[in-house]
Every structure is written in C-alpha cells, then in structure tokens.
N, CA, C and O atoms as a DFTB+ gen file, in Angstrom:
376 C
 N C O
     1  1     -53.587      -3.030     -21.627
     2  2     -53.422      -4.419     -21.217
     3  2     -54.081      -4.629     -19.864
     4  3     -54.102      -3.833     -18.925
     5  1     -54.611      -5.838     -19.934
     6  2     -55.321      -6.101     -18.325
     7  2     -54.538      -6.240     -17.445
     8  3     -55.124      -5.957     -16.400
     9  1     -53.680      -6.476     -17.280
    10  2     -52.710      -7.157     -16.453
    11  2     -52.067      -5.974     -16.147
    12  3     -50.868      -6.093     -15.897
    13  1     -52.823      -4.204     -16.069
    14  2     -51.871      -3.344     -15.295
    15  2     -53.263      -2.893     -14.746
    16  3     -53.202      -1.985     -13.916
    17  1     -54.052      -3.191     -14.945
    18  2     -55.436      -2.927     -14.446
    19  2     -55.817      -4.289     -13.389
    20  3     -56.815      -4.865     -13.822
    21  1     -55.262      -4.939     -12.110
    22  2     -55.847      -5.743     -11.913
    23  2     -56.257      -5.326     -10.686
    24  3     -55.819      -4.233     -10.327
    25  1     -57.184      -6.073      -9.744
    26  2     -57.536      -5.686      -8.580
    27  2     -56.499      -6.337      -7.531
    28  3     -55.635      -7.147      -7.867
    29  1     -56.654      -5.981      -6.522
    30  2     -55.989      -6.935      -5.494
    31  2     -56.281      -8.599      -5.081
    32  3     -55.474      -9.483      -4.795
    33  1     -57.393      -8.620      -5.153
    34  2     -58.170     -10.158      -5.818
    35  2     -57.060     -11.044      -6.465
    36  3     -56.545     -12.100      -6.097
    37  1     -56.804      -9.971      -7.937
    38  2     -57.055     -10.741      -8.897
    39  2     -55.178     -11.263      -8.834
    40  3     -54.681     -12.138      -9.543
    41  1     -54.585     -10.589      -7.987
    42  2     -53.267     -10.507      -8.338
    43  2     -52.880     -11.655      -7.247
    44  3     -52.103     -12.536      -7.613
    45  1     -53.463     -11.675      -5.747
    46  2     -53.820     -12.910      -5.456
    47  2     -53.484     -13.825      -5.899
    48  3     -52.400     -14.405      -5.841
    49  1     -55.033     -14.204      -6.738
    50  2     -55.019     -15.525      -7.584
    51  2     -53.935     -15.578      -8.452
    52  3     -53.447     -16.707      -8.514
    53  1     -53.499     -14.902      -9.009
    54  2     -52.442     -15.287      -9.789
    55  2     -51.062     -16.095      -8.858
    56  3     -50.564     -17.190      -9.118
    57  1     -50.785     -15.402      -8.037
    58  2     -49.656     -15.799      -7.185
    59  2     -50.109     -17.466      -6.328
    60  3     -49.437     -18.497      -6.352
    61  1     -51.182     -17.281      -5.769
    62  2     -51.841     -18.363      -5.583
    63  2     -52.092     -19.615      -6.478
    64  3     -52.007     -20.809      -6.191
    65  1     -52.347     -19.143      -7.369
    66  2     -52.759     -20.602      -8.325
    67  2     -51.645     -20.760      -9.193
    68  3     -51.786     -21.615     -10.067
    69  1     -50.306     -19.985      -9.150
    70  2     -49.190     -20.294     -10.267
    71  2     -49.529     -19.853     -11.300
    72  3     -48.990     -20.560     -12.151
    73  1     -50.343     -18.791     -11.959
    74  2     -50.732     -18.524     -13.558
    75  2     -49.643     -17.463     -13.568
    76  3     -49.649     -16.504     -12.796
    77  1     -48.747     -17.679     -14.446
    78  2     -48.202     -16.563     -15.093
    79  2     -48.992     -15.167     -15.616
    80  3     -50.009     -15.315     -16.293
    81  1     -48.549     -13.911     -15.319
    82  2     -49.205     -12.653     -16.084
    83  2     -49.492     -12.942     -17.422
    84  3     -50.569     -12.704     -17.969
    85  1     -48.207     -13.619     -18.102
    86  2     -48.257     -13.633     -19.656
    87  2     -49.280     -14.497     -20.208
    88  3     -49.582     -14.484     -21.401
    89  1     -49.773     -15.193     -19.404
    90  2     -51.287     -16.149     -19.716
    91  2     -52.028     -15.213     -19.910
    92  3     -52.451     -15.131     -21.063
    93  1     -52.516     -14.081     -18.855
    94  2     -53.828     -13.191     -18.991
    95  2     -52.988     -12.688     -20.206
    96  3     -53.575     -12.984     -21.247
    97  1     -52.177     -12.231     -20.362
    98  2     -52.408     -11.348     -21.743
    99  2     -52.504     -12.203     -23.175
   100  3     -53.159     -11.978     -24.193
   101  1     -51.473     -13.400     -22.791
   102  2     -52.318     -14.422     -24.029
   103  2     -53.722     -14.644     -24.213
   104  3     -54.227     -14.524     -25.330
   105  1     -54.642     -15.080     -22.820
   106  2     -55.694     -14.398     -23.098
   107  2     -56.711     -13.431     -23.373
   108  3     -57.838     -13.576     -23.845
   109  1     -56.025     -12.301     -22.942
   110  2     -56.562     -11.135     -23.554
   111  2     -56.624     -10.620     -25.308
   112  3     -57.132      -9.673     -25.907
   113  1     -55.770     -11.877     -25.709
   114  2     -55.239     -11.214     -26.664
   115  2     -55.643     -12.034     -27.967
   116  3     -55.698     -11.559     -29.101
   117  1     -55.985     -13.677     -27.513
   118  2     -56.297     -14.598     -28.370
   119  2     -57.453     -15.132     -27.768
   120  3     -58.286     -15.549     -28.573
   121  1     -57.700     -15.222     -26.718
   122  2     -58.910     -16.053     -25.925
   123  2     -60.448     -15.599     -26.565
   124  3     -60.741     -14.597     -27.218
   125  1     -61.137     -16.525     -26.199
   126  2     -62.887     -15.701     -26.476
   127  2     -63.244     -15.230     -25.308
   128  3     -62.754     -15.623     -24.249
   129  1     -64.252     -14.227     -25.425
   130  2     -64.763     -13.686     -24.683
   131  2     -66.270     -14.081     -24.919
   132  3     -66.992     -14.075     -25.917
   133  1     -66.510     -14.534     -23.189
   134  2     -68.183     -15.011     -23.246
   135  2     -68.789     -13.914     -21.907
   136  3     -68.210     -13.622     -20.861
   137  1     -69.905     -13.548     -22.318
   138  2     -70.504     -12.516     -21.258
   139  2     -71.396     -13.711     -20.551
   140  3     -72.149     -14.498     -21.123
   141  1     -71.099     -13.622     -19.164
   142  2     -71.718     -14.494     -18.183
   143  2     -72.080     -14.276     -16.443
   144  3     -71.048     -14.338     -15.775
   145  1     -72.584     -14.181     -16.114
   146  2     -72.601     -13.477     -14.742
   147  2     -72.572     -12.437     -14.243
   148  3     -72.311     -12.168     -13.070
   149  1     -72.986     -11.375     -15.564
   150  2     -72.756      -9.814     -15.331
   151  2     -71.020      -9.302     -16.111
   152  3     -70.999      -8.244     -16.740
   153  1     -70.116      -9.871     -16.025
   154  2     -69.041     -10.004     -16.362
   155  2     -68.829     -10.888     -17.959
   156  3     -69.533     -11.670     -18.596
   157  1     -67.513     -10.292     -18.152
   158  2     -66.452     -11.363     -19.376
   159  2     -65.454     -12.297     -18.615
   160  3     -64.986     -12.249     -17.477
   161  1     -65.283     -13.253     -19.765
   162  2     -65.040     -14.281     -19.249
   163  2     -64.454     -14.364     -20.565
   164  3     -64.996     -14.306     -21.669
   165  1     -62.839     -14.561     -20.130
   166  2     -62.260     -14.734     -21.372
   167  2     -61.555     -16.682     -21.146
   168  3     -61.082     -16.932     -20.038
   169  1     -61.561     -17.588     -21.984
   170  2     -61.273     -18.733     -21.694
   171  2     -60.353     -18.914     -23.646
   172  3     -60.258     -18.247     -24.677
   173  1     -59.913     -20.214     -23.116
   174  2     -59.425     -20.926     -24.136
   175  2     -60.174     -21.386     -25.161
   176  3     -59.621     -22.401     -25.583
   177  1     -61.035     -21.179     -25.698
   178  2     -62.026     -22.422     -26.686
   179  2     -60.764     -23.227     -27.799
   180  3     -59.535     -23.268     -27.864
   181  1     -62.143     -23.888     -28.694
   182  2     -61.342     -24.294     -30.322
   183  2     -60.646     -23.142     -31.009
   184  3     -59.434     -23.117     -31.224
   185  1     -61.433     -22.264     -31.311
   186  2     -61.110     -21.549     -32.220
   187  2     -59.477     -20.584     -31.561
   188  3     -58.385     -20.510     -32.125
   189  1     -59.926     -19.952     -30.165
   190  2     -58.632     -19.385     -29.424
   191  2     -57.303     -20.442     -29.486
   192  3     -56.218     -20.045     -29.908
   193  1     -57.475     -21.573     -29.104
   194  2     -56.449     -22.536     -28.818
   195  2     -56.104     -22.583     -31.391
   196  3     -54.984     -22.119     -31.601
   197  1     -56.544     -22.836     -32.243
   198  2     -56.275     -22.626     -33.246
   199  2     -55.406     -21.465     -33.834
   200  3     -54.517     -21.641     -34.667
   201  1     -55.836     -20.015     -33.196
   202  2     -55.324     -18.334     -33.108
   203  2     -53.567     -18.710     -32.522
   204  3     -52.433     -18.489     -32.946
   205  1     -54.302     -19.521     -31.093
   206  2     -52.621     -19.681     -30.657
   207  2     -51.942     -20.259     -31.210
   208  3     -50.847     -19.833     -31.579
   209  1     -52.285     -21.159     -31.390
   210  2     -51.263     -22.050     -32.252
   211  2     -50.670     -21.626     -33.419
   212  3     -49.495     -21.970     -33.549
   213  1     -51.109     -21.038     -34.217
   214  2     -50.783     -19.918     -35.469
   215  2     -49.804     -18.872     -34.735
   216  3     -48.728     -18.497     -35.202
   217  1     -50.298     -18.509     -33.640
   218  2     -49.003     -17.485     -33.568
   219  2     -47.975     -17.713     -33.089
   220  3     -46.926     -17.260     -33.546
   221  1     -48.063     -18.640     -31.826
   222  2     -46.683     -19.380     -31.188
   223  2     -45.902     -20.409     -32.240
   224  3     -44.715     -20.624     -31.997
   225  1     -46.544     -21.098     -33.472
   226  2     -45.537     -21.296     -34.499
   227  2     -45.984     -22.944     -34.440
   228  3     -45.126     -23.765     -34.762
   229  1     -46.921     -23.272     -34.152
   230  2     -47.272     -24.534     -34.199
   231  2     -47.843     -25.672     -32.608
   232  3     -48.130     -25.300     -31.470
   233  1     -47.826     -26.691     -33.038
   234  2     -48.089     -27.470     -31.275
   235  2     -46.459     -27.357     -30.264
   236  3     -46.328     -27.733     -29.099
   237  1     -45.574     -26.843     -30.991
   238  2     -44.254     -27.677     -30.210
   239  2     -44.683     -26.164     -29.246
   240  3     -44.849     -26.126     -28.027
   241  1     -44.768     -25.243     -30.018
   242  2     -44.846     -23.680     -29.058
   243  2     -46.501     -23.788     -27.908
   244  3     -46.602     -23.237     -26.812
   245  1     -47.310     -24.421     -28.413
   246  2     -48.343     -24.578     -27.763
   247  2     -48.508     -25.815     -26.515
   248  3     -49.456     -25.935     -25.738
   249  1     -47.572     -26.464     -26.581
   250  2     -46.733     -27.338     -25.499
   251  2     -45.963     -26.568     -24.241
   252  3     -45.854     -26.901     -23.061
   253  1     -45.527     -25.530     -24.886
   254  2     -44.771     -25.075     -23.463
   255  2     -45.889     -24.167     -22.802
   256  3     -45.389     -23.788     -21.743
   257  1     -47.184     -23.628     -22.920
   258  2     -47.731     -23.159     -22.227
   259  2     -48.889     -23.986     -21.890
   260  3     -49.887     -23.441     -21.419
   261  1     -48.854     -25.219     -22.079
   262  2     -49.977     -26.461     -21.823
   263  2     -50.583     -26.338     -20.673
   264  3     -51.813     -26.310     -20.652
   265  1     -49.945     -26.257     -19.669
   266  2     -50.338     -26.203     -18.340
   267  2     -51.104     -25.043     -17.884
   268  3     -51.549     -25.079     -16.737
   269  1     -51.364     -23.809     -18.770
   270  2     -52.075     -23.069     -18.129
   271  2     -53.467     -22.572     -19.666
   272  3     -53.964     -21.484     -19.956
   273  1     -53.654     -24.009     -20.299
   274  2     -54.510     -23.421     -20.983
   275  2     -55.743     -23.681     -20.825
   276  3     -56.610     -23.289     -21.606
   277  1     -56.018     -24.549     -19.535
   278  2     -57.643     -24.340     -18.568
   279  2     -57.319     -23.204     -17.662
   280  3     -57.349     -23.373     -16.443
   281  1     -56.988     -21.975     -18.230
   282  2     -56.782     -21.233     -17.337
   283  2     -58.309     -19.946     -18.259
   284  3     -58.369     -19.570     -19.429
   285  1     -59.329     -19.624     -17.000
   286  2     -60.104     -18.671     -17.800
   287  2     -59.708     -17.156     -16.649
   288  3     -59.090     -17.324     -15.598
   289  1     -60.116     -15.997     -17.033
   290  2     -60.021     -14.910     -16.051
   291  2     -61.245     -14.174     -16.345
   292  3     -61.682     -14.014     -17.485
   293  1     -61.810     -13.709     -15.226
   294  2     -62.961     -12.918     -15.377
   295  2     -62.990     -10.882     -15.247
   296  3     -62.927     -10.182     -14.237
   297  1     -63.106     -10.498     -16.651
   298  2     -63.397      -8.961     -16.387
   299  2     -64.264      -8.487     -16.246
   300  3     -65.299      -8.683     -16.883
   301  1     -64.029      -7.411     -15.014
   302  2     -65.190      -6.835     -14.726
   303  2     -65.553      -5.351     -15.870
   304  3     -64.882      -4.800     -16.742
   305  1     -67.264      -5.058     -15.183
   306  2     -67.673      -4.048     -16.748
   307  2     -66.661      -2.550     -16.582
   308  3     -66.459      -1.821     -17.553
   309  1     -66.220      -2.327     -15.510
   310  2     -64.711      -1.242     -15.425
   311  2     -63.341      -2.034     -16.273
   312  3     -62.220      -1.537     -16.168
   313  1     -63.499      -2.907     -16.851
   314  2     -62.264      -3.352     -17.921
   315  2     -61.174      -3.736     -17.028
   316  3     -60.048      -3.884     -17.502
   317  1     -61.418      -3.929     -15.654
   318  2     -60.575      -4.774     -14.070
   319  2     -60.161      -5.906     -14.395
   320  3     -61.081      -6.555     -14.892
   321  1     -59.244      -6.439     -14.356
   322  2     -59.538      -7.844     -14.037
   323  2     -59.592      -8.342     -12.721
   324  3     -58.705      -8.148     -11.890
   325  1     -60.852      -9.123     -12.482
   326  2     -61.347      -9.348     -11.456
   327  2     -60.873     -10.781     -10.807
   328  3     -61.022     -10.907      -9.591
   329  1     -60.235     -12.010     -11.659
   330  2     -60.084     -12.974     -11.142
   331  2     -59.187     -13.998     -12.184
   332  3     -58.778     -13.575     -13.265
   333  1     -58.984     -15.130     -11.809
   334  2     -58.627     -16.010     -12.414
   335  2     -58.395     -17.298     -11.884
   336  3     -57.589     -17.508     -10.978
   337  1     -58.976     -18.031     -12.345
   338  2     -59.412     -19.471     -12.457
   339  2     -58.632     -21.087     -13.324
   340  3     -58.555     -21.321     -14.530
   341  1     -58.351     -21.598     -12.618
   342  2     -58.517     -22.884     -13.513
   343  2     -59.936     -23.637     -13.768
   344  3     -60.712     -24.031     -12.898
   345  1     -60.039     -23.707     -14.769
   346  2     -61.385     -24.646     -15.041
   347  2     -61.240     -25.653     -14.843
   348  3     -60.355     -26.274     -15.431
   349  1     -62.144     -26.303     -13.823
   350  2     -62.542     -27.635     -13.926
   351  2     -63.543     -28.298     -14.541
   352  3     -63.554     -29.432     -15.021
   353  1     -64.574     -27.286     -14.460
   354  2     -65.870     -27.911     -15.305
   355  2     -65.790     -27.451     -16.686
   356  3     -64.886     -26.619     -16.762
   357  1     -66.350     -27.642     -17.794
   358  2     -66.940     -26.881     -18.735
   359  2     -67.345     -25.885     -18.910
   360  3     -68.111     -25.662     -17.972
   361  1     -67.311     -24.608     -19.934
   362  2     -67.819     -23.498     -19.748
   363  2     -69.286     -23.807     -20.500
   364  3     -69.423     -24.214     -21.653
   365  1     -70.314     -23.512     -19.561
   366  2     -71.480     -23.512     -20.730
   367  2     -71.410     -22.298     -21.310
   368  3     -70.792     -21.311     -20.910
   369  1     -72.388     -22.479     -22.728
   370  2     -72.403     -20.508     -22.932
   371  2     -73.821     -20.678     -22.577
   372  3     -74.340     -21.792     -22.500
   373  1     -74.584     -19.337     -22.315
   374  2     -75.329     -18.752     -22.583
   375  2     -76.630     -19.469     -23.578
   376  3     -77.584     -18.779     -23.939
C-alpha cells in the first residue's frame, strides 16, 4: 500500500490539505494511472469514479467521500508517494 511508503512531503500535504489516508488508497486501488512528468499520477476519471461506485454500493456511498474526489496524488518511479493535490484544472493526458 502507498500510504506506508510516503515521503515526508507527501504526509505534509495530506495533513495540510485535509485528504484522508483512505483516499490515497481508494486511489491506489480504483483510480487511473496517467504517466506524466516523469512520474504517476493517479486521479479520479469516468471510468475510476464508475469502479467506485460499484464497490461503495452505489451514489449514496459515493456521496460520503464527494469532497475528496478532485483529489489526484503523484508516485514517484521508487513506488513513494510523492504528493497530493486537489485539482483545479483538468488533467490533460499525454
């Protein structure tokens, strides 16, 4: 799990920006992964936000974690997690 691998950075941002741990591992676990900047970049898309919803049991379960699903985190190529972000802009891909 990423979230026993993080840097000092990354643990930071978490405390800083309010993201729960259990977000990175929801994203680790359902999110896409886009290679961008040398790094992964795991975010919410269609298809991730669809995965979740299937497993939390519908929208009523995908409601209580609403608030952190512009949430993306970036791993580094040591499998670190290096950061985490709210999105404001769009992710382009590649």
């Amino acid at each position: 799990m990423i979230a026993s691998t993080m840097t000092l950075h990354a643990k930071e941002r978490l405390q800083q920006r309010a993201i729960p741990p259990l977000v990175v591992g929801l994203l680790e676990t359902f999110g896409t992964s886009i290679r961008s900047s040398g790094a992964e970049h795991l975010v919410f898309d269609k298809s991730a936000l669809r995965r979740l919803r299937r497993h939390l049991g519908g929208e009523r379960g995908l409601r209580v974690i609403s608030p952190w699903l512009d949430v993306s985190a970036v791993i580094g190529d040591g499998g670190h997690l290096v950061t985490v972000t709210h999105r404001t802009r769009r992710f382009r891909r590649p």
